[in-house]
VEXKOLVO-696505 format. One record per residue: residue number from 0; residue in one letter; x negated, y negated, z of N, C-alpha, C in turn. Coordinates in nm, 4 decimals, decimal comma. Layout:
- NUM / A / X / Y / Z / X / Y / Z / X / Y / Z $
...
***
This chain:
- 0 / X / -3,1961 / -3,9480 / 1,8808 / -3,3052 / -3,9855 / 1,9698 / -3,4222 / -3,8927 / 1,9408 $
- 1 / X / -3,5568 / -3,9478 / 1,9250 / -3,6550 / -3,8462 / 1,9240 / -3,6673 / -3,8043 / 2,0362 $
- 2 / X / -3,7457 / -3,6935 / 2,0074 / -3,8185 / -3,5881 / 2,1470 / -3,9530 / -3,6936 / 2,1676 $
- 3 / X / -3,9501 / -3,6402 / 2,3271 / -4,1115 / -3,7041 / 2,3771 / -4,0994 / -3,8281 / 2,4269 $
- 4 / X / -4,1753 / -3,9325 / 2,4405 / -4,1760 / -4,0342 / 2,4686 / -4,1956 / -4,1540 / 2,3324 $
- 5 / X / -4,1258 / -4,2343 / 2,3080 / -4,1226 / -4,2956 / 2,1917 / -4,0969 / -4,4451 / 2,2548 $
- 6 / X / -4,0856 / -4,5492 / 2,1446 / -4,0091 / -4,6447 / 2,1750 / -3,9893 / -4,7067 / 2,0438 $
- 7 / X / -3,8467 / -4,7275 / 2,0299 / -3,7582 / -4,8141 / 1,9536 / -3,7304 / -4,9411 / 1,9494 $
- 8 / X / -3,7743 / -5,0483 / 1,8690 / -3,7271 / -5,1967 / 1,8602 / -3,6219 / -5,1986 / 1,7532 $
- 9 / X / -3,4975 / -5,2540 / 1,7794 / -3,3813 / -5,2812 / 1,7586 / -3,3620 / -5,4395 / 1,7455 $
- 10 / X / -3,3986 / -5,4892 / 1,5907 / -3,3915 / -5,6715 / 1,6307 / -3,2290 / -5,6623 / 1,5507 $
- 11 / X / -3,1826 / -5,7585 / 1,4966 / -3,0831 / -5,8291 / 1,4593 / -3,0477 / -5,9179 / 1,4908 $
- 12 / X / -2,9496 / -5,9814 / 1,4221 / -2,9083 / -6,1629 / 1,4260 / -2,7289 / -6,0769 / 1,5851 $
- 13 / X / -2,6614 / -6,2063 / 1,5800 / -2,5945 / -6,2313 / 1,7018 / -2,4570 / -6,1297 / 1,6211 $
- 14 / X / -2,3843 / -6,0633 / 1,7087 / -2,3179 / -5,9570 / 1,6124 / -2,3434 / -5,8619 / 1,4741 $
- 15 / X / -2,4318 / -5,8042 / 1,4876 / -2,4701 / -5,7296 / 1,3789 / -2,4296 / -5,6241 / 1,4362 $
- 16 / X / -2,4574 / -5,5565 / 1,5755 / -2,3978 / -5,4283 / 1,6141 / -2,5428 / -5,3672 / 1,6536 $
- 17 / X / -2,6241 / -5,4243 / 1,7279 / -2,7746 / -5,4062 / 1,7800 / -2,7213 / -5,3287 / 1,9174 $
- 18 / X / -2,6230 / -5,3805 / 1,9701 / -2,6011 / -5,3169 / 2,1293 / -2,5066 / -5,2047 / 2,0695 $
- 19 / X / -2,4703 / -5,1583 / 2,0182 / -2,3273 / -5,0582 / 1,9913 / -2,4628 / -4,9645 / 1,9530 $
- 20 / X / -2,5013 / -4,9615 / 1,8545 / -2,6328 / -4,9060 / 1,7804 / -2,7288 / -4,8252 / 1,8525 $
- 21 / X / -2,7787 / -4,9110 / 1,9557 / -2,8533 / -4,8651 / 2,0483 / -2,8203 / -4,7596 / 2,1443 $
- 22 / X / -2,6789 / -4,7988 / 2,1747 / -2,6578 / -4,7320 / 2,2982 / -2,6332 / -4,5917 / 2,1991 $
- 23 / X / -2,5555 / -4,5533 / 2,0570 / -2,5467 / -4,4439 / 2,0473 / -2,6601 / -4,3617 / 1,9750 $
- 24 / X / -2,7861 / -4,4523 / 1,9861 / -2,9288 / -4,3854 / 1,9768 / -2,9971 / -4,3290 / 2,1283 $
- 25 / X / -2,9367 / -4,4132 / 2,1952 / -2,9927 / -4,3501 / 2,3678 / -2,9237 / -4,2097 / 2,4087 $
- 26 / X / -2,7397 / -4,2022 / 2,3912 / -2,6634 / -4,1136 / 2,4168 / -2,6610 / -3,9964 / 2,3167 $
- 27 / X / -2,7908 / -3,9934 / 2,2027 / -2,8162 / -3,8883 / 2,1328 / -2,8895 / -3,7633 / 2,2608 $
- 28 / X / -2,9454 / -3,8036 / 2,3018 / -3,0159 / -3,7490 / 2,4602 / -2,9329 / -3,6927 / 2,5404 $
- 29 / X / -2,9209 / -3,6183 / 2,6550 / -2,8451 / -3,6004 / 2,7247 / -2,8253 / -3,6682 / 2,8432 $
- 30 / X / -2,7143 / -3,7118 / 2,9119 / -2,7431 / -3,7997 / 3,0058 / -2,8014 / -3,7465 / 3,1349 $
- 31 / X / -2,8560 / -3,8224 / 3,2490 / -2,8510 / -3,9794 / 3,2566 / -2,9176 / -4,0715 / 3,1479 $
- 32 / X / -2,8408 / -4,1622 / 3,1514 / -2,9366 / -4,2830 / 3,0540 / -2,9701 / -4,4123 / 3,1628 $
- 33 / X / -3,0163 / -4,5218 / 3,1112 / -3,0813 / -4,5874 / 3,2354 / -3,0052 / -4,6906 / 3,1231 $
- 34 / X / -2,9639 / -4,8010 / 3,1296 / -2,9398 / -4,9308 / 3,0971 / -2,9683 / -5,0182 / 3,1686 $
- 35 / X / -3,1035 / -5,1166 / 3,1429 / -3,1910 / -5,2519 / 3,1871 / -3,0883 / -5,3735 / 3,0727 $
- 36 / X / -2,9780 / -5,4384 / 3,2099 / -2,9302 / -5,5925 / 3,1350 / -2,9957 / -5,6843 / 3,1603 $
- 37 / X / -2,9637 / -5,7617 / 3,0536 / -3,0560 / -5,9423 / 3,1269 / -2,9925 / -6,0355 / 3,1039 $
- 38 / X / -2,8877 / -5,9880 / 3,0795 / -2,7523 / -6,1365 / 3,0814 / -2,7332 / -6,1560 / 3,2206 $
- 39 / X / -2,6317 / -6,3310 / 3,2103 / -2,6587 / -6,4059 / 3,2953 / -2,5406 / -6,4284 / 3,2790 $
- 40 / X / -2,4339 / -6,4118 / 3,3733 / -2,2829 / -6,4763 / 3,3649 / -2,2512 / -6,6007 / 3,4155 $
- 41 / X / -2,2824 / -6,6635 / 3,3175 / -2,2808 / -6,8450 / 3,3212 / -2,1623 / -6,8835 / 3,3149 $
- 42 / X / -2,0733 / -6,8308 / 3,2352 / -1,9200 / -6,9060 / 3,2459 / -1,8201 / -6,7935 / 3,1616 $
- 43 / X / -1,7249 / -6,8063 / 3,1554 / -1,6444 / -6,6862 / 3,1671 / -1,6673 / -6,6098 / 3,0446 $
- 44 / X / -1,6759 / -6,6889 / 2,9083 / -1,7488 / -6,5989 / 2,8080 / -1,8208 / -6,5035 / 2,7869 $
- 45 / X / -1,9183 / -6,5315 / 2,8781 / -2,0320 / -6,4628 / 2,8875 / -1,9835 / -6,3285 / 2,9963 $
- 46 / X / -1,9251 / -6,3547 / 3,1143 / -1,8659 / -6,2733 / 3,1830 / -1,7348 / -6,1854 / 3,1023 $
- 47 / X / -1,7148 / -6,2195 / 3,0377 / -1,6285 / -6,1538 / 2,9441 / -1,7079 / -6,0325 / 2,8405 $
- 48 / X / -1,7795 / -6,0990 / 2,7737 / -1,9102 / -5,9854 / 2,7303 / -1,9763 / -5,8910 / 2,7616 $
- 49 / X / -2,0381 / -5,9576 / 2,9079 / -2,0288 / -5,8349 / 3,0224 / -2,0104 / -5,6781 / 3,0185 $
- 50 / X / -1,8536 / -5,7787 / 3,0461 / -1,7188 / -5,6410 / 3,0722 / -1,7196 / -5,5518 / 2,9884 $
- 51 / X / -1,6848 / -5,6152 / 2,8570 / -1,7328 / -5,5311 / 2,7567 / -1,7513 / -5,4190 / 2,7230 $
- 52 / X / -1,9547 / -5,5034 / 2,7075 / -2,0403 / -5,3924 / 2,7287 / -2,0152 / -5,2583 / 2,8319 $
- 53 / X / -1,9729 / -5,3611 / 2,9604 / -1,9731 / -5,2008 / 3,0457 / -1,8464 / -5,0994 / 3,0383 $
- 54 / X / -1,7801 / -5,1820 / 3,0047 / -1,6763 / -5,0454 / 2,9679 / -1,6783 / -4,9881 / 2,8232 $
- 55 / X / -1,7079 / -5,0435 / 2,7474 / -1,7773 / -4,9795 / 2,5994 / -1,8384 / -4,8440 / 2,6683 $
- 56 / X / -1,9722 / -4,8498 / 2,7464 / -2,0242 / -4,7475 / 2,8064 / -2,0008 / -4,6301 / 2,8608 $
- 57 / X / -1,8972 / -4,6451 / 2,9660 / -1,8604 / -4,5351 / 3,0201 / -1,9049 / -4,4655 / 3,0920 $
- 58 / X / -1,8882 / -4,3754 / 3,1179 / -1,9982 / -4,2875 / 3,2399 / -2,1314 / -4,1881 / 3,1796 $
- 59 / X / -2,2201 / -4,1676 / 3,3010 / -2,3352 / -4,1732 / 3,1903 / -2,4933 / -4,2279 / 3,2677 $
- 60 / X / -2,4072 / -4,3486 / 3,2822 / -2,5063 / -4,4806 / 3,2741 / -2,5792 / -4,5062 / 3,4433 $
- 61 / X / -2,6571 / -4,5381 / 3,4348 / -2,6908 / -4,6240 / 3,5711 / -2,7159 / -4,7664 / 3,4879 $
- 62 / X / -2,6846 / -4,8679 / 3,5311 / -2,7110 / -4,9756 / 3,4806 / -2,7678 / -5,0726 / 3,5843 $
- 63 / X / -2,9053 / -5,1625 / 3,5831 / -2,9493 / -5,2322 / 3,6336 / -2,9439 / -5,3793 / 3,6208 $
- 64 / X / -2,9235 / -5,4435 / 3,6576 / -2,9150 / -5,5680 / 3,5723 / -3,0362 / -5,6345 / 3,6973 $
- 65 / X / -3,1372 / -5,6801 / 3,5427 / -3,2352 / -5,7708 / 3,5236 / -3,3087 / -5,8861 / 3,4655 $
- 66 / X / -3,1872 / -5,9950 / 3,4595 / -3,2463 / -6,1182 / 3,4203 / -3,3977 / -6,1688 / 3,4309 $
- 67 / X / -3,4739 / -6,1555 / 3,5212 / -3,6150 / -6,1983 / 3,5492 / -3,6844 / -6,0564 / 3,5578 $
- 68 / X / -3,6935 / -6,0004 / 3,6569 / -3,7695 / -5,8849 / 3,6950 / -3,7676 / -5,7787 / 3,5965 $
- 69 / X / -3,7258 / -5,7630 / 3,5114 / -3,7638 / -5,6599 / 3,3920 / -3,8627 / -5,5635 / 3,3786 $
- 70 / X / -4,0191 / -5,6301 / 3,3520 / -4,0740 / -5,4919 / 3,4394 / -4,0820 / -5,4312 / 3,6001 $
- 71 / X / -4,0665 / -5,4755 / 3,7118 / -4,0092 / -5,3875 / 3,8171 / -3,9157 / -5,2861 / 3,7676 $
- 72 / X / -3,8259 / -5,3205 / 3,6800 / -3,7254 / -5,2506 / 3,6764 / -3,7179 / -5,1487 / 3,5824 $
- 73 / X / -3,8361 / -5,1601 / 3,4756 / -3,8733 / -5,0647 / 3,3719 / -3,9920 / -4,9357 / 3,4852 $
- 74 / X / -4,0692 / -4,9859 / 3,5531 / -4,1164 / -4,9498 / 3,6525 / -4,0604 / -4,8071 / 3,7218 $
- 75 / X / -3,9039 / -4,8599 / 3,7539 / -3,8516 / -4,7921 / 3,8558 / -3,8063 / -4,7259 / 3,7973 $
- 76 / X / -3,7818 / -4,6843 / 3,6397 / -3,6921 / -4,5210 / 3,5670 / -3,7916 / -4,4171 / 3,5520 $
- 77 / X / -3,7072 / -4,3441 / 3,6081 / -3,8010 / -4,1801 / 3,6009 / -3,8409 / -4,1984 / 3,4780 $
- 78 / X / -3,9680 / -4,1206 / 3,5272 / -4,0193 / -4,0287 / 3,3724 / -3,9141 / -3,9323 / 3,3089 $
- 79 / X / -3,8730 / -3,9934 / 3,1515 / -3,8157 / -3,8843 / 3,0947 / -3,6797 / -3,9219 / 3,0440 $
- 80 / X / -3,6781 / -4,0500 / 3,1511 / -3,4967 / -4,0813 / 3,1290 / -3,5135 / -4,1635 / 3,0135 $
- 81 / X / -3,4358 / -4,1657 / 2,9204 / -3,3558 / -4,2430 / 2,8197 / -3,3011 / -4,3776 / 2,8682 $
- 82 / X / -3,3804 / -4,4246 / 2,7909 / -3,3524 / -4,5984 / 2,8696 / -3,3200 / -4,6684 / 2,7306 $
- 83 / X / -3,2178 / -4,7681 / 2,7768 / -3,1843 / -4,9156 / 2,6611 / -3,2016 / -5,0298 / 2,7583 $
- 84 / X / -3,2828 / -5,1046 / 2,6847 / -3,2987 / -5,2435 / 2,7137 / -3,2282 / -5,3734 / 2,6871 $
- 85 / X / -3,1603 / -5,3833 / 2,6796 / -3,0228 / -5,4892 / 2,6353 / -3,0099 / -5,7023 / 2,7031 $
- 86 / X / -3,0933 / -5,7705 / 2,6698 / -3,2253 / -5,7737 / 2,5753 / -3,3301 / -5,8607 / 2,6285 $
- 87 / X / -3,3916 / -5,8218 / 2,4869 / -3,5344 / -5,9330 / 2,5446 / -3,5073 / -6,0457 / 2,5483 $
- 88 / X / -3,4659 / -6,1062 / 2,4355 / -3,3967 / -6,2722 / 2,4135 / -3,3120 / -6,3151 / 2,4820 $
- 89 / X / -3,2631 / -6,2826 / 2,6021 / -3,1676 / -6,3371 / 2,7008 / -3,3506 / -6,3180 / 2,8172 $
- 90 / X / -3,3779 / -6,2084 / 2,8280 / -3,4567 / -6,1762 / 2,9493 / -3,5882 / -6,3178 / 2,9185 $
- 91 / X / -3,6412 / -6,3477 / 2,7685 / -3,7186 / -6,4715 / 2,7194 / -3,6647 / -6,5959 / 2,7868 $
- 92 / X / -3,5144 / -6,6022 / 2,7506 / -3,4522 / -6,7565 / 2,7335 / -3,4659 / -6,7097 / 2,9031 $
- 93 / X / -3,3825 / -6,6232 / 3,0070 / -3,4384 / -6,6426 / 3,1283 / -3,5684 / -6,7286 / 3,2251 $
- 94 / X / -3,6315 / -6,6528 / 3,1638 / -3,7823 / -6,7168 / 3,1702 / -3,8313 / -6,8102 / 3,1469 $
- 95 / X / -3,7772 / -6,8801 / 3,0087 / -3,8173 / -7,0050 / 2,9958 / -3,7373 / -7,1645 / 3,0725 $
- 96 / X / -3,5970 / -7,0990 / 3,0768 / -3,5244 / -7,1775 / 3,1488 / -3,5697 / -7,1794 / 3,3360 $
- 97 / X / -3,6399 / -7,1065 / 3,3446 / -3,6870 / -7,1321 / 3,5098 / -3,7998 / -7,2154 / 3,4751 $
- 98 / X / -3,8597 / -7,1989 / 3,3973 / -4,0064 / -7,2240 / 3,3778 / -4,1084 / -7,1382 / 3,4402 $
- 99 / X / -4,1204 / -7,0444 / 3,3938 / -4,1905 / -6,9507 / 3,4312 / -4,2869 / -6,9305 / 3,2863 $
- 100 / X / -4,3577 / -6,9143 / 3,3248 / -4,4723 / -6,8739 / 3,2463 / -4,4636 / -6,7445 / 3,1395 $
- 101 / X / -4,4167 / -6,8261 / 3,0018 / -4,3569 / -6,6906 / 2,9410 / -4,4221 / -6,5820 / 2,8440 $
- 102 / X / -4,5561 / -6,6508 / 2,8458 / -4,6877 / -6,5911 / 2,7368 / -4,7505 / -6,4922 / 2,8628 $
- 103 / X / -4,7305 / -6,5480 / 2,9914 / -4,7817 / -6,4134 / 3,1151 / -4,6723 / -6,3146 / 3,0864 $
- 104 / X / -4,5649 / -6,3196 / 3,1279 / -4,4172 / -6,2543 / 3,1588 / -4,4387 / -6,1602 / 3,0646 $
- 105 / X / -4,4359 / -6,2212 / 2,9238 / -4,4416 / -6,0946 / 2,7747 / -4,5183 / -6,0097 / 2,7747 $
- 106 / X / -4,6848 / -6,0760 / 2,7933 / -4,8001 / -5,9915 / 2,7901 / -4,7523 / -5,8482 / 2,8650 $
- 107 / X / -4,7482 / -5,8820 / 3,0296 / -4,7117 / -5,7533 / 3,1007 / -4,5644 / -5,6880 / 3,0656 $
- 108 / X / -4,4834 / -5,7385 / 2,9919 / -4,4017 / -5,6806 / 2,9204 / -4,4409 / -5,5688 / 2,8126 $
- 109 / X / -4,5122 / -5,6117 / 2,7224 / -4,6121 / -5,5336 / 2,6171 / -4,6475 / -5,4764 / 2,6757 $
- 110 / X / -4,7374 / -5,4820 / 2,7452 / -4,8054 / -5,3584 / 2,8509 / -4,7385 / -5,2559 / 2,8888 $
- 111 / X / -4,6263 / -5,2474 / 2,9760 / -4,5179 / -5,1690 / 3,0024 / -4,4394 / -5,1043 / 2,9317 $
- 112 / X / -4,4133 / -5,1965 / 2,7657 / -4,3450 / -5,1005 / 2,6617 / -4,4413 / -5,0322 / 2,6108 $
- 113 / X / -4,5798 / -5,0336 / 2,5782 / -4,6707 / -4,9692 / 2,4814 / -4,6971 / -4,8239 / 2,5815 $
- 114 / X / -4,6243 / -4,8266 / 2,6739 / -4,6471 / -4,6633 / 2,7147 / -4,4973 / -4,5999 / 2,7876 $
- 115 / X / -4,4472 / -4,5695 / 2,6813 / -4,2936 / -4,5446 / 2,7251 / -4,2710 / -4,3979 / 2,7909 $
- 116 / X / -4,2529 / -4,3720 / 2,9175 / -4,2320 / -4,2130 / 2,9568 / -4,1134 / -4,1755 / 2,9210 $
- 117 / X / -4,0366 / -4,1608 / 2,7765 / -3,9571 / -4,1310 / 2,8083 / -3,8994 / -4,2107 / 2,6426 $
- 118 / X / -3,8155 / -4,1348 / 2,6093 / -3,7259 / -4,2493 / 2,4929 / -3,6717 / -4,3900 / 2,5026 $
- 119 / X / -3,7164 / -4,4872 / 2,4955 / -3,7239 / -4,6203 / 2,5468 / -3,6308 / -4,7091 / 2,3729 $
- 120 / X / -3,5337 / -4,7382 / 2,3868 / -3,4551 / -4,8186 / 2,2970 / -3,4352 / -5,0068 / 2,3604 $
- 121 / X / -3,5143 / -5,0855 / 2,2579 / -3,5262 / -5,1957 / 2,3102 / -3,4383 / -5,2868 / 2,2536 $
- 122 / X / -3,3950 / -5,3659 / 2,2892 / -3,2787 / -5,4608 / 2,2003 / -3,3197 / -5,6046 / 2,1920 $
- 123 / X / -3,3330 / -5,6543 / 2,0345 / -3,3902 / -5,8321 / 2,0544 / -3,3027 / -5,8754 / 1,9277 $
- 124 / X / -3,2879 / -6,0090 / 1,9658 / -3,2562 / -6,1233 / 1,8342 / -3,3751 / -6,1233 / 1,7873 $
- 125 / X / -3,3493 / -6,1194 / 1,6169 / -3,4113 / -6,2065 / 1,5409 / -3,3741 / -6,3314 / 1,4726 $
- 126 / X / -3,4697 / -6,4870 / 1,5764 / -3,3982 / -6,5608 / 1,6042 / -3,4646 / -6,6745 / 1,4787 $
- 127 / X / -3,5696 / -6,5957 / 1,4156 / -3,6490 / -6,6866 / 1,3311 / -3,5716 / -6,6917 / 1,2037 $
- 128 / X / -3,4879 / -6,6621 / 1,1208 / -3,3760 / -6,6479 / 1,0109 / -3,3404 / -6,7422 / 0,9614 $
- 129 / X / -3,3009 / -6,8554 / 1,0509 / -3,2379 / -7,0179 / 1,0280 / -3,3146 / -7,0611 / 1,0309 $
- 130 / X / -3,2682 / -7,2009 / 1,0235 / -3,3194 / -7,3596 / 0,9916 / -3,3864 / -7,3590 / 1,1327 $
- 131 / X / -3,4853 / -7,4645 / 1,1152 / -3,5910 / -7,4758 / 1,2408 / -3,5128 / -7,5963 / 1,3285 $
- 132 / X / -3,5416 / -7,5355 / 1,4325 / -3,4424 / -7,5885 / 1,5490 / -3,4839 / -7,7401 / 1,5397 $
- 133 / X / -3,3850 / -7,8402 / 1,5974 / -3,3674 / -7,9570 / 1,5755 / -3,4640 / -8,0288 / 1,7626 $
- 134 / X / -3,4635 / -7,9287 / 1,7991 / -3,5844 / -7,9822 / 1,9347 / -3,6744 / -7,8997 / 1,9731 $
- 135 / X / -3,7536 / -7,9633 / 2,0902 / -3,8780 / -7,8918 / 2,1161 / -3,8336 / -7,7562 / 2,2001 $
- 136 / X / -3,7159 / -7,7393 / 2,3293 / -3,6863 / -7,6417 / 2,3438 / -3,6809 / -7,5287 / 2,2753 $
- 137 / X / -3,5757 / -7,5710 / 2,1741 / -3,5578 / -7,5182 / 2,1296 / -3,6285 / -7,4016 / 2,0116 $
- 138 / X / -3,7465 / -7,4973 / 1,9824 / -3,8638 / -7,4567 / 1,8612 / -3,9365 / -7,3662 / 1,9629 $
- 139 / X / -3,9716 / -7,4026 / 2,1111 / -4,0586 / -7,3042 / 2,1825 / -3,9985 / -7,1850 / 2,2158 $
- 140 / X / -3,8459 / -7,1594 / 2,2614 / -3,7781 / -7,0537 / 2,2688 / -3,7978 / -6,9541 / 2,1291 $
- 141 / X / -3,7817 / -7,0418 / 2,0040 / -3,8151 / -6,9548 / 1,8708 / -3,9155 / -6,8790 / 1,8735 $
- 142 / X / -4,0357 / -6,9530 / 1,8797 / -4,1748 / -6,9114 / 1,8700 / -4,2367 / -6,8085 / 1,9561 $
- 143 / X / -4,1646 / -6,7950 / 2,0648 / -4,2023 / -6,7750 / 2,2152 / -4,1262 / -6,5844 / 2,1591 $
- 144 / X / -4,0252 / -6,5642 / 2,0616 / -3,9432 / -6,4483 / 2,0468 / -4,0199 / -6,4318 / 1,9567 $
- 145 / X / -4,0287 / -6,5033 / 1,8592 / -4,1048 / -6,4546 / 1,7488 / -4,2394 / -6,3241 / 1,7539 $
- 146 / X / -4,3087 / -6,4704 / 1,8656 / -4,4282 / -6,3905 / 1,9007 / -4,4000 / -6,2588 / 1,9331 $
- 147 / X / -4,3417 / -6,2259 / 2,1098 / -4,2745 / -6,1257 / 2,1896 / -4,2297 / -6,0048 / 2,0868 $
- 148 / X / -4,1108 / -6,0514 / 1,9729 / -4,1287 / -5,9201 / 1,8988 / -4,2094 / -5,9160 / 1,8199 $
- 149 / X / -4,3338 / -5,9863 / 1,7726 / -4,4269 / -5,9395 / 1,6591 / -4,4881 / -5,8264 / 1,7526 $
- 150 / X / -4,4976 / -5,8904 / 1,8549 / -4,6009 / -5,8019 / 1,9492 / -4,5685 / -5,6255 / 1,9906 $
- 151 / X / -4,3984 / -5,6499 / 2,0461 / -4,3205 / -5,5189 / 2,0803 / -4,3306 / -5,4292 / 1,9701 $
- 152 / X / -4,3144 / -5,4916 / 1,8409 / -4,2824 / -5,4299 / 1,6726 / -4,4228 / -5,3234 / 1,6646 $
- 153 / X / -4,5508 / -5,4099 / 1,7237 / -4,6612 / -5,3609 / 1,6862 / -4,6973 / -5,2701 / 1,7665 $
- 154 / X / -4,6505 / -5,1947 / 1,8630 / -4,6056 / -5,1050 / 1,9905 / -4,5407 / -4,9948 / 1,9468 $
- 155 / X / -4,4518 / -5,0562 / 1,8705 / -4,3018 / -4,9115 / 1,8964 / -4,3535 / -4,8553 / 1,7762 $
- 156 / X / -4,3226 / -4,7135 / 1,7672 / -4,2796 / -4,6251 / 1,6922 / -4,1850 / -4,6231 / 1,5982 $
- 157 / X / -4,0543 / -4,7037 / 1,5953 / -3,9611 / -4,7055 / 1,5152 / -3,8915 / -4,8484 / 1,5327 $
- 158 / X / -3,8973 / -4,9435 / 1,4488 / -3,8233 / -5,0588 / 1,4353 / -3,7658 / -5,0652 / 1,3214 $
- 159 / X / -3,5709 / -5,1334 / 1,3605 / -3,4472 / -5,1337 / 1,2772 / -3,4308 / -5,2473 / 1,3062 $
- 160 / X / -3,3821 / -5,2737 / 1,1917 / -3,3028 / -5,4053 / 1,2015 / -3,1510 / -5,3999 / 1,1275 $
- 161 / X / -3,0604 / -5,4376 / 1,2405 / -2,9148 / -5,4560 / 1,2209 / -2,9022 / -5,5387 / 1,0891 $
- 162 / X / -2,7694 / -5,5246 / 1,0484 / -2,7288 / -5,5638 / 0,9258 / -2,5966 / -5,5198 / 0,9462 $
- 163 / X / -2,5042 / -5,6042 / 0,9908 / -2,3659 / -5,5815 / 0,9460 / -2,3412 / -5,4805 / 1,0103 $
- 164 / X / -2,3857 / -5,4302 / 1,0877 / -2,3714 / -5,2982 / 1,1306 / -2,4295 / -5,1832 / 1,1214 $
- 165 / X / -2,4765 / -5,2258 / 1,0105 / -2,5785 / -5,1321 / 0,9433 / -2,7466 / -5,0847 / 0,9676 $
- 166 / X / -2,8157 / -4,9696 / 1,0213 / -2,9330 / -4,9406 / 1,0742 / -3,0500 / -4,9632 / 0,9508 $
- 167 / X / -3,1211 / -5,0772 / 0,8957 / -3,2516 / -5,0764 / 0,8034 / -3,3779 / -5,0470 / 0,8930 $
- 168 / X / -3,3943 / -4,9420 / 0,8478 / -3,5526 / -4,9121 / 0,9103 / -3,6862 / -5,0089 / 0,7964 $
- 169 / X / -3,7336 / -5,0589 / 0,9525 / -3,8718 / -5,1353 / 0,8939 / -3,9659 / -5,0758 / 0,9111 $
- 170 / X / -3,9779 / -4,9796 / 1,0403 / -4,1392 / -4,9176 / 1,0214 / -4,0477 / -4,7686 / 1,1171 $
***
């Protein structure tokens, strides 16, 4: 983890090891760490993932879980604490599945990451890789991440991208 206030974008495809990664870039720090979720336990899979994650973790952690409200909740960590964001692309698809306005939602998202008090580790799919989605949902959810991390990328201090497990630094 660097010293100071920084922030980290963490993209990768779906199992690359973006959440394992992260968390042992946050726990380079000393604890407390802050963990912001934005999963949504839709059916037992997903609640299974969960679990997981939180026992992967261990003690340490305060963990918030924030499907919608994301910045309130970036808001509310002290100055200083070591935070992971675990992710944008669930906290996006959130947003778009209410219909909420997701070009507002990001903007003040950006806003909130481009001044991090504190070591700030962010976690996203990179969802643009494949074949172009076969509907319009689906193409606006793409575009809608695309954008969101061109934007976060152009913010942070240090962006990786997963690989197999593996940490490639892009900037």
């Amino acid at each position: 983890m660097r010293d100071g206030n920084s922030l980290t974008l963490l993209l990768g495809g779906a199992r690359s090891g973006k959440s394992a990664h992260a968390e042992r870039l946050v726990t380079a720090a000393p604890a407390p760490w802050t963990y912001i979720a934005t999963a949504q336990a839709y059916d037992d899979e997903m609640t299974e993932r969960i679990a997981l994650h939180r026992a992967r973790r261990g003690d340490g952690w305060q963990a918030i879980d924030a499907p919608l409200d994301l910045i309130e909740a970036i808001a509310g960590v002290p100055d200083g604490r070591p935070l992971l964001i675990d992710c944008l692309t669930l906290w996006l698809s959130n947003h778009l599945l209410a219909d909420h306005d997701v070009e507002a939602e990001s903007e003040k998202l950006v806003e909130i990451l481009a001044k991090p008090r504190g070591n700030w580790v962010v976690v996203a799919n990179e969802v643009g890789l494949g074949i172009v989605p076969d509907n319009a949902l689906a193409r606006k959810f793409r575009d809608a991440a695309g954008r969101l991390n061109q934007r976060i990328a152009a913010k942070a201090g240090r962006v990786l991208f997963m690989v197999a497990g593996l940490p490639l630094q892009v900037k």
